[in-house]
C-alpha distance (Angstrom), angle and dihedral (degrees) to the residues before:
residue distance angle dihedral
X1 . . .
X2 3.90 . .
X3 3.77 99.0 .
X4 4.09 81.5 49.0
X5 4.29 96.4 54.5
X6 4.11 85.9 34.8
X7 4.24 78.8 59.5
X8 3.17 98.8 37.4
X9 3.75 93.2 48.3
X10 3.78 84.7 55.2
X11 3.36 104.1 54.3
X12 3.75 92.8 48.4
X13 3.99 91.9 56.3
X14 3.78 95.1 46.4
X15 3.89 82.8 45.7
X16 3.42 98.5 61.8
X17 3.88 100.2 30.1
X18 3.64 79.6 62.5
X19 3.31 105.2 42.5
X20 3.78 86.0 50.5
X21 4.09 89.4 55.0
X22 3.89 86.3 44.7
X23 4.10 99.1 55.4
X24 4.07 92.8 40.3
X25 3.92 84.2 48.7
X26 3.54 89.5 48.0
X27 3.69 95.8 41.0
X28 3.99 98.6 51.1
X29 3.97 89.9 42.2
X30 3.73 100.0 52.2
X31 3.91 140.7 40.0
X32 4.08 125.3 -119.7
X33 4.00 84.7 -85.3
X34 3.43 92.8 73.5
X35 3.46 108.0 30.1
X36 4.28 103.3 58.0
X37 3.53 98.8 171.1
X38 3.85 99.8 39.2
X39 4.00 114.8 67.1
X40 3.81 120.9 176.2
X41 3.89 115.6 156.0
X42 4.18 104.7 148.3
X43 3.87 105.8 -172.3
X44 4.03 91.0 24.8
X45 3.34 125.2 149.4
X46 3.79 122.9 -41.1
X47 3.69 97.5 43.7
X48 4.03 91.7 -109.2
X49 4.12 83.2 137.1
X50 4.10 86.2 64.8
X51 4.03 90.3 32.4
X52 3.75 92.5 61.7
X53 4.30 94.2 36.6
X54 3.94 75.3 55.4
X55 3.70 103.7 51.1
X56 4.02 95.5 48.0
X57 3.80 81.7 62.2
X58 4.10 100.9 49.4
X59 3.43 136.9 76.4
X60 3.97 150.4 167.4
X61 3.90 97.1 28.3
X62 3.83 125.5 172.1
X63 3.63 95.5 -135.7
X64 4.12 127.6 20.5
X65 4.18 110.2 -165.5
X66 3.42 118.4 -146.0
X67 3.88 132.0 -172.0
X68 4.01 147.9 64.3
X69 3.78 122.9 -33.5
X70 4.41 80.7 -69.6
X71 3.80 70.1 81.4
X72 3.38 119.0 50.4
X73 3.94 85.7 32.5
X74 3.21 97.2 46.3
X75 3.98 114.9 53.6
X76 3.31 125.9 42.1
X77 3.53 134.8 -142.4
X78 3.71 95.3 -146.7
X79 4.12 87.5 61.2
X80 3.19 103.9 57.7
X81 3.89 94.0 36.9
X82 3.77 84.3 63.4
X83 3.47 89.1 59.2
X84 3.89 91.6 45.4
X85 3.43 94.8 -106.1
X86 4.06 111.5 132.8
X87 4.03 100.1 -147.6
X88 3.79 130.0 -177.3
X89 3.85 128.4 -164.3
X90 3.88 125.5 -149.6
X91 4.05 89.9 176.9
X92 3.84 116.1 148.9
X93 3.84 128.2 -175.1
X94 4.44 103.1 -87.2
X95 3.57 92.4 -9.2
X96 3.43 107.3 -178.1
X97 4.31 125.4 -158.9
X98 4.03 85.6 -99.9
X99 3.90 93.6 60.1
X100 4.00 89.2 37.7
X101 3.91 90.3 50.9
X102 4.32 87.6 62.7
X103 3.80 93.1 40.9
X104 4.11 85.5 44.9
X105 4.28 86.7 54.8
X106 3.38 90.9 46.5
X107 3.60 115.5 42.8
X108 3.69 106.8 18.5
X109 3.22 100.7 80.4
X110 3.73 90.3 52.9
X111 3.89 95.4 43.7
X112 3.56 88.8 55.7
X113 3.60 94.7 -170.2
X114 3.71 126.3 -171.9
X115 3.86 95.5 -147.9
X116 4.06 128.9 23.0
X117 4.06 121.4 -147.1
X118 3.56 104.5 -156.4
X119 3.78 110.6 -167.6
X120 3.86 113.1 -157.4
X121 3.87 127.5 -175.2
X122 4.10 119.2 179.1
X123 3.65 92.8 -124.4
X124 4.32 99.8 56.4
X125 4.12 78.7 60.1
X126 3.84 94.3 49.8
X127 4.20 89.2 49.5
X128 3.58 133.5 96.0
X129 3.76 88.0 -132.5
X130 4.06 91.7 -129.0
X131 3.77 97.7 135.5
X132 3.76 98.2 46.7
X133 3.90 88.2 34.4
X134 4.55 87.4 60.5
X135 3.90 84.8 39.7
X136 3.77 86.8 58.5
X137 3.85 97.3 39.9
X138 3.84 85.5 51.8
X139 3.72 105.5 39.4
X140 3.90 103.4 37.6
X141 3.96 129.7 40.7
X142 3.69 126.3 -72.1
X143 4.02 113.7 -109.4
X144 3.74 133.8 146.1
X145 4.32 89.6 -86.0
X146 3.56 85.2 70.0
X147 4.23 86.9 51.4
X148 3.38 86.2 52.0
X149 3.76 95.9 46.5
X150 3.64 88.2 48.6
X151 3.72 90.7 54.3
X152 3.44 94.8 49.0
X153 4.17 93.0 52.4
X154 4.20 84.1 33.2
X155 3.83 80.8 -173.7
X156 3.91 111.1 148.7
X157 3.87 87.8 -136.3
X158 4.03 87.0 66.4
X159 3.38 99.5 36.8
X160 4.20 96.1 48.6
X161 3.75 83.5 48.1
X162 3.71 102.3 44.1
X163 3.80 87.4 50.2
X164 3.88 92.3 47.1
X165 3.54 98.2 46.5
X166 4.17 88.6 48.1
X167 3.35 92.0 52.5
X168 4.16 89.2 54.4
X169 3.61 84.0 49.6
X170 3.40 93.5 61.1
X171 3.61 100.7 44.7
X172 4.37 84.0 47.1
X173 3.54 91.7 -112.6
X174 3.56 109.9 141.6
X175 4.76 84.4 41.2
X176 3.89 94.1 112.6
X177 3.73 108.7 27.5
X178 3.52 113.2 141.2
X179 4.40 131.3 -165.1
X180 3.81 124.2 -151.5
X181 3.85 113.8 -122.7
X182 3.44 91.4 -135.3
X183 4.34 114.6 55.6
X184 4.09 108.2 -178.3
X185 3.78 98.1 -70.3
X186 4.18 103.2 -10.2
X187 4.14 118.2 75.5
X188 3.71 126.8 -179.8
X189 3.20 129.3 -110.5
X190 3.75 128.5 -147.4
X191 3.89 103.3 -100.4
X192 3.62 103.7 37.3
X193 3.84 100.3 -67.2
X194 3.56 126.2 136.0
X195 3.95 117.6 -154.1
X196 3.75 113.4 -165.0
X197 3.75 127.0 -161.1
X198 3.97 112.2 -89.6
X199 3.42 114.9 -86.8
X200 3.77 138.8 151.3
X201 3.91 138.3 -135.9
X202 3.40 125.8 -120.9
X203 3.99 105.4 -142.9
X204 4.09 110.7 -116.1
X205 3.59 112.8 176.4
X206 3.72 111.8 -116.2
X207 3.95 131.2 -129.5
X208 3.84 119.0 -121.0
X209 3.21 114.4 -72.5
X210 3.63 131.8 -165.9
X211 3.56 133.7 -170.8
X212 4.73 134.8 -158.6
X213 3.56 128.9 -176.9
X214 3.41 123.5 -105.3
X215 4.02 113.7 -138.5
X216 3.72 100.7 -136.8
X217 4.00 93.8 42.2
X218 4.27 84.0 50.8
X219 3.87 95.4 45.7
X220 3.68 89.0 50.1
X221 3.62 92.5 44.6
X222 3.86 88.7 57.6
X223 3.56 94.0 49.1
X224 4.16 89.5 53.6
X225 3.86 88.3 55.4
X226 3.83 92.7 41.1
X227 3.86 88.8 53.7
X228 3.92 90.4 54.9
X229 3.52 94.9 47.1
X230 3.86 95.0 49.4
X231 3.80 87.4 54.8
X232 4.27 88.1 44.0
X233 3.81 86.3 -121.3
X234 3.88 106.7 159.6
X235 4.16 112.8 -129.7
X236 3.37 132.6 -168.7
X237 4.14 116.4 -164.6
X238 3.51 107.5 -146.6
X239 4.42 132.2 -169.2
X240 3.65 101.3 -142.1
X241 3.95 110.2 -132.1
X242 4.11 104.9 -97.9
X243 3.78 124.5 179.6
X244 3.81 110.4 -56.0
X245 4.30 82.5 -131.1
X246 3.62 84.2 60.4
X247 3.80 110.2 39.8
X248 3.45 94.8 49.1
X249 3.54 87.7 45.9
X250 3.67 84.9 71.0
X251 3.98 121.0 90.9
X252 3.62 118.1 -136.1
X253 3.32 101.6 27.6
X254 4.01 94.4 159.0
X255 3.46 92.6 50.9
X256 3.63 98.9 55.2
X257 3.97 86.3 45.3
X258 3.81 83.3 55.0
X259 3.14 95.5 47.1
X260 3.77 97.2 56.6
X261 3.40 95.3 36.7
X262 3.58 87.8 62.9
X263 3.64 92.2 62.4
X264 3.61 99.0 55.5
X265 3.99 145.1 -72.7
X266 3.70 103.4 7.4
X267 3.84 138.1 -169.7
X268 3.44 134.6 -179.0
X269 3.47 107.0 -169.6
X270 4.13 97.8 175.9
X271 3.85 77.0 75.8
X272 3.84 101.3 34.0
X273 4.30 97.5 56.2
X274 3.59 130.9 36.8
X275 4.06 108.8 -126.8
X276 3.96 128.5 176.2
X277 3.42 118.1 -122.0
X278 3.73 91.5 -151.4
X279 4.11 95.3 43.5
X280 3.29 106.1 34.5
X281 4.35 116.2 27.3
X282 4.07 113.0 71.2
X283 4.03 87.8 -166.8
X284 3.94 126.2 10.9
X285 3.77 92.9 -82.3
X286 3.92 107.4 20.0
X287 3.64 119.7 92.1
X288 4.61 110.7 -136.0
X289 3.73 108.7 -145.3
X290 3.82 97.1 -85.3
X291 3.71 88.6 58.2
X292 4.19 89.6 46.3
X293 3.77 87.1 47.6
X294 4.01 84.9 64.0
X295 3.48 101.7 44.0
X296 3.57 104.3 46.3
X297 3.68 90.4 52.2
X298 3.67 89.4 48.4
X299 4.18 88.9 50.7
X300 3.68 89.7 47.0
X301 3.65 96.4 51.8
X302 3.81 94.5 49.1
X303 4.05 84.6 53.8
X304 3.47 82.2 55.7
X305 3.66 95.5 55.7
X306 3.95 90.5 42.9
X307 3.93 98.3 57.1
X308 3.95 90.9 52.0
């Protein structure tokens, strides 16, 4: 029985030492195309590579933004500075309340902000969080939150991926990787903002769509809101304005604001401004710049209000 488990215990380390050699083989040799459950693309699209560089660097802000790419495309820095606020955005493309949990733990503290914007959409509860999980694994460093992510996805795509990408940590791979400003029609702004190119929507009308919680994505969405309140940090969730073909192509629309609103200052701003889906969308649920223009003001007004 010993000299079997002494085997056994062999074969499963030279199993995984070489399947480790095998995927970051596979993973140097060929593109995304050819490698569907292994996806490692550090300073991709969405400038979260020069978003996360940035936020190491900043601290003491009056209001930190949190959310999907509603975020990061959707309030910008230069706004609020305007107005004398000093903002910061930790946005990522479908970030989900796992992914904003680990970027919570390790910049919050840091940031130090006076005020949180939490921007919530029903779908970024409803995903697995597997593309903002590989933008994470790729963009920020390698630690044990992202193992715990990763088991809490337990999707092979993460877990090739976080495995890959720790392995070209190791070797100092990733040390001097560098991400244009400018990316065909988006550029970065200082802050965390991305501005894209002016474009406008054509209206489509949407099918149905309906939208469920995922328990992982809500437990970690309570521990993000528990964190701020143990440090007194005042937040304010907030439902980005989308396409008026889209939101109200969305079923239970008062039960999701219900739902929010039940977990602290809530505004729906699809219901609070009046936006064109023509003028002021670039895709059915991205603001273009006109369209930011109007919401930030609106935001920044309402904080107005609040601090009286």
């Amino acid at each position: 029985m010993r000299l079997f488990l002494l085997t056994l215990l062999k074969f499963l380390v030279v199993c995984t030492l070489g399947y480790g050699a095998l995927l970051f083989i596979w993973g140097s040799i060929f593109p995304d195309s050819h490698a569907a459950n292994l996806s490692y693309r550090p300073a991709s699209p969405g400038h979260f590579y020069t978003r996360i560089r940035e936020a190491r660097a900043t601290h003491d802000v009056d209001l930190l933004f949190l959310g999907s790419s509603h975020a990061y495309r959707g309030f910008d820095p230069r706004i609020f500075e305007a107005e004398g606020i000093r903002t910061f955005n930790l946005g990522s493309s479908s970030q989900t309340p796992l992914q904003t949990r680990i970027l919570l733990n390790r910049y919050l503290d840091q940031l130090k902000p006076e005020q949180v914007i939490f921007e919530v959409y029903p779908v970024t509860f409803e995903l697995d969080g597997v593309e903002s999980g590989i933008d994470l694994i790729a963009n920020d460093r390698k630690d044990l939150e992202l193992l715990g992510m990763s088991a809490e996805i337990n999707h092979p795509l993460v877990w090739n991926t976080l495995v890959y990408g720790g392995m070209r940590a190791a070797l100092g791979f990733d040390e001097n990787l560098s991400e244009p400003v400018t990316r065909k029609e988006d550029t970065y702004i200082p802050g965390g903002f991305v501005e894209k190119r002016l474009e406008h929507f054509q209206p489509e009308k949407q099918p149905l769509h309906t939208w469920s919680i995922n328990d992982y994505q809500w437990q970690a969405f309570q521990e993000c809101l528990e964190m701020l309140r143990e440090r007194d940090i005042r937040y304010t969730l907030v439902y980005a304005p989308v396409t008026d073909s889209l939101y109200y192509s969305y079923a239970r629309r008062a039960e999701f604001d219900s739902l929010m609103a039940s977990c602290g200052p809530y505004v729906n701003f699809n219901t609070r401004i009046a936006l064109n889906d023509s003028l002021h969308f670039y895709d059915k649920h991205h603001l273009n710049q006109d369209g930011v223009q109007l919401f930030n003001r609106a935001l920044i007004e309402l904080l107005k209000t609040e601090r009286k």
